[in-house]
C-alpha positions as CSV (number, residue, x, y, z in Angstrom):
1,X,-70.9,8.5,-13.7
2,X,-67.7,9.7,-15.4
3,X,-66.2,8.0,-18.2
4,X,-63.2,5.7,-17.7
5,X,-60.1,7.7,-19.9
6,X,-59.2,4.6,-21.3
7,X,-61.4,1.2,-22.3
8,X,-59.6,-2.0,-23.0
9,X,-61.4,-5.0,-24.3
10,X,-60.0,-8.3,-25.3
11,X,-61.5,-10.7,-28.4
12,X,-59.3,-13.8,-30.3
13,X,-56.0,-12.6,-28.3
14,X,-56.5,-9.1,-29.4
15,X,-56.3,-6.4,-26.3
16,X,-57.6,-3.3,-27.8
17,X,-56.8,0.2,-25.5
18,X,-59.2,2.7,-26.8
19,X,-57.9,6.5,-25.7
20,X,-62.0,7.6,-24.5
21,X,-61.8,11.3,-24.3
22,X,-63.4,11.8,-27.6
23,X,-64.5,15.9,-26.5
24,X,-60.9,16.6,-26.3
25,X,-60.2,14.3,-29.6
26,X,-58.6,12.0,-26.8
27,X,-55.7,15.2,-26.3
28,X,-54.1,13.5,-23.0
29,X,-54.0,13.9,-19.4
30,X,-52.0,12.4,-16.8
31,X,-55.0,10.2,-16.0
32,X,-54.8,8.7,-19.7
33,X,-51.0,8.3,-20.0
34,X,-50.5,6.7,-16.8
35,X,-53.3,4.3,-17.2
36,X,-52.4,3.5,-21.0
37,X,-48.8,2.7,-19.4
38,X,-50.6,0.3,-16.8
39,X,-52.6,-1.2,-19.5
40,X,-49.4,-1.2,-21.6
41,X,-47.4,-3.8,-19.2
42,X,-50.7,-5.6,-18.0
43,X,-50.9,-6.4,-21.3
44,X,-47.7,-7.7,-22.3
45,X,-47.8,-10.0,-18.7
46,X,-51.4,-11.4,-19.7
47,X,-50.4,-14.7,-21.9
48,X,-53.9,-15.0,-23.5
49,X,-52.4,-12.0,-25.3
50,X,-51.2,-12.0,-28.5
51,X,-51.3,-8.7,-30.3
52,X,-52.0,-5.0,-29.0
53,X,-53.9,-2.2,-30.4
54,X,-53.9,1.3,-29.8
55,X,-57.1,3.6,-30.9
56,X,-58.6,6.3,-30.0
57,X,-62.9,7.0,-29.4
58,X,-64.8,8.9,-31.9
59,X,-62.8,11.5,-34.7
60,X,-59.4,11.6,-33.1
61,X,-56.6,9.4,-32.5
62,X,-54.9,11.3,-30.2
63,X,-54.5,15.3,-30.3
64,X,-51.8,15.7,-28.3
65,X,-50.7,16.8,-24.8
66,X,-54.3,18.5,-23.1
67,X,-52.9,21.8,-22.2
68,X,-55.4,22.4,-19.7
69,X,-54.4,19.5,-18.1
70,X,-51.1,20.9,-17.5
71,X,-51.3,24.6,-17.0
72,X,-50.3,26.0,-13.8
73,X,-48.8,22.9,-12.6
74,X,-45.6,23.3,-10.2
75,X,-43.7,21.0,-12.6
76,X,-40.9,21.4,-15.4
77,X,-41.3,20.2,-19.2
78,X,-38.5,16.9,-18.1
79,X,-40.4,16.5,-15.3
80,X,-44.0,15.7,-17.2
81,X,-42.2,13.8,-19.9
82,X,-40.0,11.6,-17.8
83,X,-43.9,11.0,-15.4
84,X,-46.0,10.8,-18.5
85,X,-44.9,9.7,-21.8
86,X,-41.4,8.9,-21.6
87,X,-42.8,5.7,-19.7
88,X,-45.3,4.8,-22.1
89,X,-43.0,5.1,-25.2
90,X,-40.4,2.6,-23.4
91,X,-43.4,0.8,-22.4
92,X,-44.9,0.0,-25.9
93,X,-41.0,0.0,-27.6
94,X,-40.3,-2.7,-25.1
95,X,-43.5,-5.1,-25.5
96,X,-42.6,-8.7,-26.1
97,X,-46.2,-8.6,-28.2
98,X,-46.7,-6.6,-31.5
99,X,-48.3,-3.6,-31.1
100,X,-50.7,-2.0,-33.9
101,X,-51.1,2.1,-33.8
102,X,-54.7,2.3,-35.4
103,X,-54.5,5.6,-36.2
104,X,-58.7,6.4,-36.6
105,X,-58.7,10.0,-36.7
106,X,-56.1,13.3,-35.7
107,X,-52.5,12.2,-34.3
108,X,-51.1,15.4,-33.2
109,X,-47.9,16.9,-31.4
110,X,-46.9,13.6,-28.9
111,X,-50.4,12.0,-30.7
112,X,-48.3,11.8,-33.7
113,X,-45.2,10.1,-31.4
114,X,-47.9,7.2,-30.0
115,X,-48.8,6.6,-33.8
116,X,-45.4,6.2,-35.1
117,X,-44.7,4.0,-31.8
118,X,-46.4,1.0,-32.9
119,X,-44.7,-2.0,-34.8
120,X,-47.9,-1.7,-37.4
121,X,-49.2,1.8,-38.1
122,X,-52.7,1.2,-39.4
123,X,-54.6,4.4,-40.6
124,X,-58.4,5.1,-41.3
125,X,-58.4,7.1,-44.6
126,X,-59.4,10.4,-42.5
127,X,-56.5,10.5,-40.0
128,X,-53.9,13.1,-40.3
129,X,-50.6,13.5,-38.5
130,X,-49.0,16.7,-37.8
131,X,-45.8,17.6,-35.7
132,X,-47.4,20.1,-34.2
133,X,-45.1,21.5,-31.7
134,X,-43.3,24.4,-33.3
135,X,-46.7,26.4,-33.2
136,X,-46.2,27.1,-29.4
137,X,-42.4,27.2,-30.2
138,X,-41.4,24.0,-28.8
139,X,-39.7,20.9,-30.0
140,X,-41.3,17.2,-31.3
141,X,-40.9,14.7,-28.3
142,X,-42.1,11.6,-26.7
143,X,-39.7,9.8,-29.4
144,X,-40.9,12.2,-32.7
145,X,-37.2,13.0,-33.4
146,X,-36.3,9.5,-33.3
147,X,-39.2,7.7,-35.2
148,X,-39.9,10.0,-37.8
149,X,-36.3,10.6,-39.6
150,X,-35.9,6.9,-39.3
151,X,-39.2,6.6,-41.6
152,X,-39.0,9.7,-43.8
153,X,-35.2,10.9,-43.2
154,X,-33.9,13.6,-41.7
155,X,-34.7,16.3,-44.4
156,X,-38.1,15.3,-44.9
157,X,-38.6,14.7,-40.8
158,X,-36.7,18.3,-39.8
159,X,-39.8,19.5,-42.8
160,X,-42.6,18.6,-41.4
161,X,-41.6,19.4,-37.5
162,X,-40.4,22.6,-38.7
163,X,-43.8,23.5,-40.9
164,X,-46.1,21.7,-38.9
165,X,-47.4,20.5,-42.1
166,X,-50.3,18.0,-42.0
167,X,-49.7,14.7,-43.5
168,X,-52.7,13.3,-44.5
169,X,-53.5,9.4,-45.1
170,X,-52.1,9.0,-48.8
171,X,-49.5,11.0,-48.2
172,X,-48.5,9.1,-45.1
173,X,-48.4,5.5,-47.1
174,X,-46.1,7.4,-49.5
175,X,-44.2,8.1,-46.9
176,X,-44.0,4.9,-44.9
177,X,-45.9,6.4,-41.9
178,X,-48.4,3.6,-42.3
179,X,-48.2,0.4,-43.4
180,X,-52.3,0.3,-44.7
181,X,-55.0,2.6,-45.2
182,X,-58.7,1.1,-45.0
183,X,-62.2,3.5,-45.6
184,X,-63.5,4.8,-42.7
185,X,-66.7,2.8,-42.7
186,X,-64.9,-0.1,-42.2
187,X,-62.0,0.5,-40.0
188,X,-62.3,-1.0,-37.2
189,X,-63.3,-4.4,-38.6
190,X,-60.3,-4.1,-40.6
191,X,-58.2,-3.1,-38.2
192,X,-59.5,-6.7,-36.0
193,X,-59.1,-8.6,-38.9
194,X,-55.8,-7.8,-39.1
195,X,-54.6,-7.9,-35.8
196,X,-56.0,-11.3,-35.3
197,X,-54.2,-12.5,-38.5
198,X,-51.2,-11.0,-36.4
199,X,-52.4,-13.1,-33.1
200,X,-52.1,-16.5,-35.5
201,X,-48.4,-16.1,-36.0
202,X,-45.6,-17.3,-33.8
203,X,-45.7,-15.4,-30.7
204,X,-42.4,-16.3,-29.3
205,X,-40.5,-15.4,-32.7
206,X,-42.5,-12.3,-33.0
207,X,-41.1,-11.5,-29.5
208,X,-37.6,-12.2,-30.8
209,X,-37.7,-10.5,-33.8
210,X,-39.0,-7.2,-32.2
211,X,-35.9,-7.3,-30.0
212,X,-33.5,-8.2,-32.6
213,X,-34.9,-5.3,-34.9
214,X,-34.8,-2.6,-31.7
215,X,-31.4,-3.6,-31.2
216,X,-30.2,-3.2,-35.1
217,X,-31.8,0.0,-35.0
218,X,-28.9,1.3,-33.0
219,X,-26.6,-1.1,-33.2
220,X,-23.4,-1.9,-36.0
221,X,-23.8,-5.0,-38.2
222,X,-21.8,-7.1,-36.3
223,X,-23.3,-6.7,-33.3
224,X,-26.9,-7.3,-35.1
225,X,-25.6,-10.7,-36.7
226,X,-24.3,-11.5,-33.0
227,X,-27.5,-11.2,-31.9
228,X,-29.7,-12.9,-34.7
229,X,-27.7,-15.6,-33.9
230,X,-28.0,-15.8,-30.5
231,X,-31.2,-15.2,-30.9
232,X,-32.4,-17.7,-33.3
233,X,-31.2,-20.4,-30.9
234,X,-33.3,-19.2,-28.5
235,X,-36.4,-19.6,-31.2
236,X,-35.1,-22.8,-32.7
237,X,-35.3,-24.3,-29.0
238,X,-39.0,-23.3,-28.8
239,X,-41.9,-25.3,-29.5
240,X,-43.1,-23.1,-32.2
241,X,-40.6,-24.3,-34.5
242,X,-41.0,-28.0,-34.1
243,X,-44.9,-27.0,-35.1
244,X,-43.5,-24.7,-37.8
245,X,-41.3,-27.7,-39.4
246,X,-44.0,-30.3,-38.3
247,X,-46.7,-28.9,-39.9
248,X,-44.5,-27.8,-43.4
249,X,-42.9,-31.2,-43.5
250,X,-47.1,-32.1,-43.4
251,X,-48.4,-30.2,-45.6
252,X,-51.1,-28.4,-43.4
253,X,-51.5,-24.6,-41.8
254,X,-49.4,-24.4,-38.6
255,X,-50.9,-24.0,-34.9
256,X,-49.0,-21.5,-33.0
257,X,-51.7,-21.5,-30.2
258,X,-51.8,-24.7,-28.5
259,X,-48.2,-23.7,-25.8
């Protein structure tokens, strides 16, 4: 029987989507980005839950765009994005949820995109990121030339896409392409821990706050203290803050579960 190009499993609110091509270091097909963009929404409809993570099986994260995959096909370069990863991008960029990029292994060429993508990039101490795409004489996409100067500048960003340099795991804290490194051995335990210390907050503000920081990241300062204050009516009106208030005016851990 052939193996399913994407496994999901779900523990303490955490919905993990493991990319399960491990031969190809999980490079993807049009099988694995549509059904990680159906898992994607599924997951952000499903209220048991709370916090998203994105791995990949065995050495790799993600090595990119599986050329085999796409050779010969009747269909143009904006064709495939605007099918294939354009959709997933919007998809995990939109979540209402938090979304952790555990980055276990290779992120490569639109790899590299999916691990910037996530509102926590969580690395294994062997992962690597490379902008790989000027080797075949083509440009970053599947939102590379928007994460990365954001994170690195636009110097540093145009370097690396330009070089195809690999950035490897210290290098990539130094550069605020990860928020945490953890030894190899231990990863994945690490990488549950945390995402289930993420699944304890409030959900609802979470929610809001990933909205109102999308929004500023295009948008003037007025416009973003608009919104934070439209916005933090919407989360003062939730039950989350009574708990919040409740449990700080009694001296005890709040429960952001129980709605």
């Amino acid at each position: 029987m052939t193996e399913p190009v994407l496994l999901t499993e779900t523990h303490a609110g955490v919905r993990t989507l493991t990319m399960n091509r491990p031969d190809k270091l999980n490079a993807a097909n049009d099988a694995l980005l549509l059904s990680l963009t159906e898992a994607m929404t599924q997951a952000d409809a499903d209220v048991s839950v709370r916090v998203i993570v994105l791995t990949g099986s065995g050495r790799g994260f993600c090595a990119g765009q599986d050329l085999g995959d796409v050779s010969g096909r009747n269909m143009t370069f904006t064709e495939h994005l605007n099918h294939t990863y354009n959709p997933l991008i919007r998809a995990i960029r939109g979540c209402g949820k938090p979304v952790i990029s555990a980055v276990n292994g290779v992120a490569a060429g639109a790899g590299a995109s999916l691990a910037l993508a996530g509102d926590v990039r969580l690395w294994a101490r062997s992962a690597a990121l490379i902008e790989i795409f000027s080797n075949i004489a083509l440009i970053p996409d599947s939102g590379s030339t928007w994460f990365l100067p954001r994170l690195v500048g636009y110097h540093r960003a145009f370097e690396l896409m330009a070089l195809a340099d690999k950035v490897r795991s210290d290098e990539a804290l130094r550069l605020g392409l990860c928020e945490h490194v953890f030894p190899d051995e231990t990863f994945q335990q690490e990488v549950q821990a945390y995402a289930e210390a993420l699944a304890a907050r409030p959900a609802n503000a979470l929610k809001l706050t990933k909205q109102a920081l999308n929004a500023a990241m295009t948008s003037t300062l007025d416009a973003a203290l608009d919104l934070e204050a439209e916005l933090q009516q919407v989360a003062g009106d939730h039950w989350e803050h009574q708990e919040g208030v409740t449990a700080f005016k009694e001296k005890r851990a709040p429960d952001f579960r129980r709605g």
